[in-house]
DSSP file (Angstrom, degrees, kcal/mol; ACC not computed):
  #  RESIDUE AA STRUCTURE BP1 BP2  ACC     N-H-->O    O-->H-N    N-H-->O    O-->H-N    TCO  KAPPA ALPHA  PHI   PSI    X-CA   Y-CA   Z-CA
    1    1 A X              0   0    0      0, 0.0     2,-0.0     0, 0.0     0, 0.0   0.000 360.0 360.0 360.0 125.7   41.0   48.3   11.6
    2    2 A X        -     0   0    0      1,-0.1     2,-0.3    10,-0.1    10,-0.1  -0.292 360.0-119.7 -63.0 154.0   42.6   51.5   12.7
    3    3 A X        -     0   0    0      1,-0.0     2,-0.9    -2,-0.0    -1,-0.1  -0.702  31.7-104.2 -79.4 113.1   43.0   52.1   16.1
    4    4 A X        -     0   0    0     -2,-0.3     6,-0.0     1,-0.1    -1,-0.0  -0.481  29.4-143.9 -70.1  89.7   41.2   55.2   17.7
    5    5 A X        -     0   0    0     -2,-0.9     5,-0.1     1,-0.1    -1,-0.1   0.612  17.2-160.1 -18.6 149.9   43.1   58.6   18.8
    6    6 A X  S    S+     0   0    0      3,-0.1    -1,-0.1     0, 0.0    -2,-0.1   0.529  86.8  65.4-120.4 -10.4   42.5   60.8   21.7
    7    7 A X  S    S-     0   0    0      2,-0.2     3,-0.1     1,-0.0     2,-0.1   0.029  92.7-117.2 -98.0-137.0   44.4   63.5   19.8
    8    8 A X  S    S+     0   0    0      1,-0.2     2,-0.1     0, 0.0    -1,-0.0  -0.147  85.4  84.0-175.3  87.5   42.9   65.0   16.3
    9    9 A X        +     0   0    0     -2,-0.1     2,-0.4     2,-0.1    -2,-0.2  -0.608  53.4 167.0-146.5 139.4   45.2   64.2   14.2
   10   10 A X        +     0   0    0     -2,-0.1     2,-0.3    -3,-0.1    -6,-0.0  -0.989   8.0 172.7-157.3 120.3   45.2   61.3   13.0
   11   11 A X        -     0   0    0     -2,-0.4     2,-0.2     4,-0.0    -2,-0.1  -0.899  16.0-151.4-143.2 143.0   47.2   59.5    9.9
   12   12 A X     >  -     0   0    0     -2,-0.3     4,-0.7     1,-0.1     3,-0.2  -0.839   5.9-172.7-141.9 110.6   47.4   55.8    8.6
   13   13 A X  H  > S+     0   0    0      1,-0.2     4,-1.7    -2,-0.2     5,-0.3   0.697  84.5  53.4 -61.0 -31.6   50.4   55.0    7.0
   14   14 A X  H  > S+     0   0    0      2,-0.2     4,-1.9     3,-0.2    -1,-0.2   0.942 115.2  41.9 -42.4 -52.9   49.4   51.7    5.8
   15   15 A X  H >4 S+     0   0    0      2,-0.2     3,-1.5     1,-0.2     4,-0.2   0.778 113.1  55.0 -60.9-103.2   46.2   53.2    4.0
   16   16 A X  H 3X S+     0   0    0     -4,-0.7     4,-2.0     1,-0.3    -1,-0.2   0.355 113.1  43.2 -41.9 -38.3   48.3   56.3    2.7
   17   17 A X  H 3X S+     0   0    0     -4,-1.7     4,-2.9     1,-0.2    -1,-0.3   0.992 110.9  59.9 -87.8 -60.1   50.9   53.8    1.0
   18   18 A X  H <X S+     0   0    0     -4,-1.9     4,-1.4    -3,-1.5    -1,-0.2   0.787 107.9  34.1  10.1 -83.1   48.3   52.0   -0.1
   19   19 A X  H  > S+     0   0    0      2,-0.2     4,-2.9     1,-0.2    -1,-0.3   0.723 116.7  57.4 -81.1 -22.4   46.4   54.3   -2.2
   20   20 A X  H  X S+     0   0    0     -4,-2.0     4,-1.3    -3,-0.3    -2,-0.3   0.944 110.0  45.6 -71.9 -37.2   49.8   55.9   -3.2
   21   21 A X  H  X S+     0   0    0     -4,-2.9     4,-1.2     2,-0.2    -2,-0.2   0.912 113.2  52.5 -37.1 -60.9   50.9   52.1   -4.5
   22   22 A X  H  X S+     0   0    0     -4,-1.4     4,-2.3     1,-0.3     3,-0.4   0.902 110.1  49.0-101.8 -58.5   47.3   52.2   -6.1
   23   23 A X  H  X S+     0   0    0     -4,-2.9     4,-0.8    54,-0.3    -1,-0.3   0.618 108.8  48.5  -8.3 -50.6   48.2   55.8   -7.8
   24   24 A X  H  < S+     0   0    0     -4,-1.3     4,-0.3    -5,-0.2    -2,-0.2   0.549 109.8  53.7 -97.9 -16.3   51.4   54.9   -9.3
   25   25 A X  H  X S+     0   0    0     -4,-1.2     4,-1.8    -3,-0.4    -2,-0.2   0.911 109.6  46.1 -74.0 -51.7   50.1   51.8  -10.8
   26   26 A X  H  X S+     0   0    0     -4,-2.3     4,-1.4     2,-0.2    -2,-0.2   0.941 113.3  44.5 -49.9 -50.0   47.4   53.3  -12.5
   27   27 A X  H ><>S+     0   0    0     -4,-0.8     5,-1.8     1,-0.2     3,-0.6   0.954 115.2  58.8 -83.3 -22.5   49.3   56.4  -14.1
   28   28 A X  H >45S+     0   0    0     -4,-0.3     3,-0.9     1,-0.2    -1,-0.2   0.920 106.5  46.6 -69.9 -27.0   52.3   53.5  -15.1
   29   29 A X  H 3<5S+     0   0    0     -4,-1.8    -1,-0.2     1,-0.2    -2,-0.2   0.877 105.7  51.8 -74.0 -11.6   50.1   51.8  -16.8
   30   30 A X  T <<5S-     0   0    0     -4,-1.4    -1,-0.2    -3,-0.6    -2,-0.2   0.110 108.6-119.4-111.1   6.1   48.7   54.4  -18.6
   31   31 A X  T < 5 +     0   0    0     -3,-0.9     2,-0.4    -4,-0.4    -3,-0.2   0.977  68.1 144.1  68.7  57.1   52.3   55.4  -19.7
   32   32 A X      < -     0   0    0     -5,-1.8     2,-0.3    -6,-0.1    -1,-0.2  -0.997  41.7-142.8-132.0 129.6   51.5   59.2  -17.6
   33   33 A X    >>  -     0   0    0     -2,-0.4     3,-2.3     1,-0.1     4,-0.9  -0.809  23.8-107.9 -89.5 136.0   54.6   60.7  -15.7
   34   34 A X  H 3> S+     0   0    0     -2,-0.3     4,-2.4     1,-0.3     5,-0.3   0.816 118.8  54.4 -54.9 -26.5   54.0   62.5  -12.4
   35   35 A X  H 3> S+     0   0    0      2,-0.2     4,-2.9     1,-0.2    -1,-0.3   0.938 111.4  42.3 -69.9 -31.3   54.6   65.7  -13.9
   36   36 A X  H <> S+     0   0    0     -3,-2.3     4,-2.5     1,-0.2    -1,-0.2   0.903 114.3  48.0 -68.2 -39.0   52.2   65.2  -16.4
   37   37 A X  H  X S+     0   0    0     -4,-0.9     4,-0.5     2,-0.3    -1,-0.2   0.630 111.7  52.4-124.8 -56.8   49.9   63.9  -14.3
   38   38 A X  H >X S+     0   0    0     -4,-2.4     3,-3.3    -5,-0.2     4,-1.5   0.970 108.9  52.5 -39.6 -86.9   50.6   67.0  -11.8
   39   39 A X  H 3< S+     0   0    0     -4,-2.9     3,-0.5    -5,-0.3    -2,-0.3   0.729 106.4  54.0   2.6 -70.5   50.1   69.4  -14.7
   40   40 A X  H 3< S+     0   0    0     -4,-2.5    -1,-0.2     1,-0.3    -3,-0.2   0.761 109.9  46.6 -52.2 -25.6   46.9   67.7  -15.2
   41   41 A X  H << S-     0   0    0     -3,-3.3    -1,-0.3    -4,-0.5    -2,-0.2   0.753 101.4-123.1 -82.5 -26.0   45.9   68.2  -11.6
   42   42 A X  S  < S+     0   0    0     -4,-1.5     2,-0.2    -3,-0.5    -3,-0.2   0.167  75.4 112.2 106.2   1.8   46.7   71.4  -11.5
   43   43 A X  S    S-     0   0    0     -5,-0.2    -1,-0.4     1,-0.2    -2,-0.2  -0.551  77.8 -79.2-120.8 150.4   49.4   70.6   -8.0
   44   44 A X     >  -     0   0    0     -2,-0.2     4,-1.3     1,-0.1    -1,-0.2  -0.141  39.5-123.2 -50.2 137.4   53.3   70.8   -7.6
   45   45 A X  H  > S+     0   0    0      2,-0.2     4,-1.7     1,-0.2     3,-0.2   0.806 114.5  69.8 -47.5 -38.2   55.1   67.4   -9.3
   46   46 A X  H  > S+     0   0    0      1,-0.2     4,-0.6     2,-0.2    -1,-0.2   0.599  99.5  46.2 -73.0 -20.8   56.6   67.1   -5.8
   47   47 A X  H  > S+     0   0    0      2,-0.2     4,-0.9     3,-0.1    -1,-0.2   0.855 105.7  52.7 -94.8 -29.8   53.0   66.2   -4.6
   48   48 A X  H  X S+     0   0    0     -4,-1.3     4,-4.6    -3,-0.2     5,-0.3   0.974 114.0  48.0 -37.5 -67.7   52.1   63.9   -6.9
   49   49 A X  H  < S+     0   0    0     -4,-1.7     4,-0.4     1,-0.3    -2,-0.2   0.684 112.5  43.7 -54.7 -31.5   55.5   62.3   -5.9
   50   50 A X  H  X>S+     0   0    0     -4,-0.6     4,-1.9     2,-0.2     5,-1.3   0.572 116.5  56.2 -97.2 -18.5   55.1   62.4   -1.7
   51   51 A X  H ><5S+     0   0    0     -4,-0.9     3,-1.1    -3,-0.2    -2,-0.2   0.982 108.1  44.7 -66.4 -54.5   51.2   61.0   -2.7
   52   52 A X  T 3<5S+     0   0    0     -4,-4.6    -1,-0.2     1,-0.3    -2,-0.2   0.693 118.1  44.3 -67.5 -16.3   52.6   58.1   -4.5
   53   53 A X  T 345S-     0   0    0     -4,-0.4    -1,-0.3    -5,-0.3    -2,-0.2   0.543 111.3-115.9 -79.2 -36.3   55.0   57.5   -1.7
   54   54 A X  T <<5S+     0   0    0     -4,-1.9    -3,-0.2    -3,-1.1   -37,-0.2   0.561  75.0 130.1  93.0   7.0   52.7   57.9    1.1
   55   55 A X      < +     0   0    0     -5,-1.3     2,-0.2    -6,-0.1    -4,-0.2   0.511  59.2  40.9 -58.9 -24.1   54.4   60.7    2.3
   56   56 A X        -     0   0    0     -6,-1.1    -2,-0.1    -5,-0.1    -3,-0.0  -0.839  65.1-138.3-135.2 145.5   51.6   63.3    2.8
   57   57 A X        -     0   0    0     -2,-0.2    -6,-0.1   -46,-0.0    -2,-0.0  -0.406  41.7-164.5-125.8  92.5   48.3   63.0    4.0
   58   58 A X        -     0   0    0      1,-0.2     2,-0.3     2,-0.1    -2,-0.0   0.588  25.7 -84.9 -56.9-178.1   46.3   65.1    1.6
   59   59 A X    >   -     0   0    0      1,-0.1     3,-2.3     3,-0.0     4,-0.3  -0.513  33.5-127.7 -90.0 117.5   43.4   66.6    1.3
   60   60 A X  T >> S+     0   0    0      1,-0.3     3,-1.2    -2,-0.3     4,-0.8   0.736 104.2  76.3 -49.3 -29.1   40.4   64.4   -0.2
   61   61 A X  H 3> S+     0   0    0      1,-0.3     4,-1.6     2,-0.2     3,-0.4   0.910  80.2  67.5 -44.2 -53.2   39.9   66.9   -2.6
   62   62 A X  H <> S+     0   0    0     -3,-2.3     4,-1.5     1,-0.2    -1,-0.3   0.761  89.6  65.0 -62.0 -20.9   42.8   65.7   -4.4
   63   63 A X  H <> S+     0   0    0     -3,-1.2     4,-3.1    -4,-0.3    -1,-0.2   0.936  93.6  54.7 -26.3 -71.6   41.1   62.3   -5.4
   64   64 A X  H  X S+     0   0    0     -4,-0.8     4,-3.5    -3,-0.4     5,-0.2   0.915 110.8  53.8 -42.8 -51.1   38.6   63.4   -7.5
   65   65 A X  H  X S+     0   0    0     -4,-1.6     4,-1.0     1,-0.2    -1,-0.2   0.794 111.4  37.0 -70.3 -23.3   41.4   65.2   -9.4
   66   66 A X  H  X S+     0   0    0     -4,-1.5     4,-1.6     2,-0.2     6,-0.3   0.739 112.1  61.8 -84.3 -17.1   43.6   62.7  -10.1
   67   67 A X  H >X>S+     0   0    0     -4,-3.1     3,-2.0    -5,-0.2     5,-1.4   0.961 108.5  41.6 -28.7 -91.6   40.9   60.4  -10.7
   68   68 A X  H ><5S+     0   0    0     -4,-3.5     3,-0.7     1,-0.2    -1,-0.2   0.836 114.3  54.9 -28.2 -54.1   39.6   62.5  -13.6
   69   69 A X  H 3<5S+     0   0    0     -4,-1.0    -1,-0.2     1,-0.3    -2,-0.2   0.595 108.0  44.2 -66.5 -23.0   42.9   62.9  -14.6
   70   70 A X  H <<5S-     0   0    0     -3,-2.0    -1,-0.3    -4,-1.6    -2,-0.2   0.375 114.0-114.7 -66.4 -40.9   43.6   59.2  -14.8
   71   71 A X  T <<5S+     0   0    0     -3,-0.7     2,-0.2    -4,-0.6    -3,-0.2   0.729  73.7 129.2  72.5  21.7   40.5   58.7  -16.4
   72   72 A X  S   <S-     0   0    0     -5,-1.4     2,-0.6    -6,-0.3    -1,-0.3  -0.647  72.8 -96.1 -89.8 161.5   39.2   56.8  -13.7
   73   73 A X    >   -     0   0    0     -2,-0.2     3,-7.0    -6,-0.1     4,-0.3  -0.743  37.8-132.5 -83.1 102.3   36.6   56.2  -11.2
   74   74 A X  G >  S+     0   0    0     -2,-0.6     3,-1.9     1,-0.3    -1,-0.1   0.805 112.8  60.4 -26.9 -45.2   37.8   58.1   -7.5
   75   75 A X  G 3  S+     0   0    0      1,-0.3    -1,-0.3     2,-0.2     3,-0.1   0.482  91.6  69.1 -90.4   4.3   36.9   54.7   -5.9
   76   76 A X  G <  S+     0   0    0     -3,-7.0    -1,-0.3     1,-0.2    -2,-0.2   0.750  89.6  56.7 -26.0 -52.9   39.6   53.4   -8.2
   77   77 A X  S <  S+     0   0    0     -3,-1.9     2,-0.6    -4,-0.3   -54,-0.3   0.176  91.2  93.3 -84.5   4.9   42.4   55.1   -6.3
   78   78 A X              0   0    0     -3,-0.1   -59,-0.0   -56,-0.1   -63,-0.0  -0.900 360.0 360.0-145.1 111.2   41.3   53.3   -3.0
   79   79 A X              0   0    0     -2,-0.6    -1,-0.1   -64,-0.0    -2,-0.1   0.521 360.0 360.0 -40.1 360.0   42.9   49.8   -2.1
């Protein structure tokens, strides 16, 4: 369970890596290249790439779209 913050902001890398792990399994199985896969999303290849990595922690917004884009269920993406 994460721990709470006194400042606000507030990031967990485990979770972040996580769902980026859970991201790059899905579009390798489905034989989709981050670029493509960016493309689809309408967002830089280079975000795709810091998502899957766990590098960034983006914007919920971006779920839905790789979701779709995946051809998956958003609560897919989510360890």
């Amino acid at each position: 369970m994460p721990k709470a913050v006194s400042n606000r902001y507030y990031r967990d890398d485990g979770f972040l890596s996580a769902v980026g792990l859970r991201i790059r399994e899905i579009r390798l199985s489905k034989d989709i290249t981050q670029a493509s896969l960016a493309f689809d999303c309408g967002i830089p290849d280079s975000q795709i790439n810091r998502i899957e990595l766990g590098k960034v922690n983006c914007s919920l917004s971006y779920l839905p779209l790789i979701a779709q884009a995946l051809n998956v269920n958003p609560k897919d993406l989510l360890p």
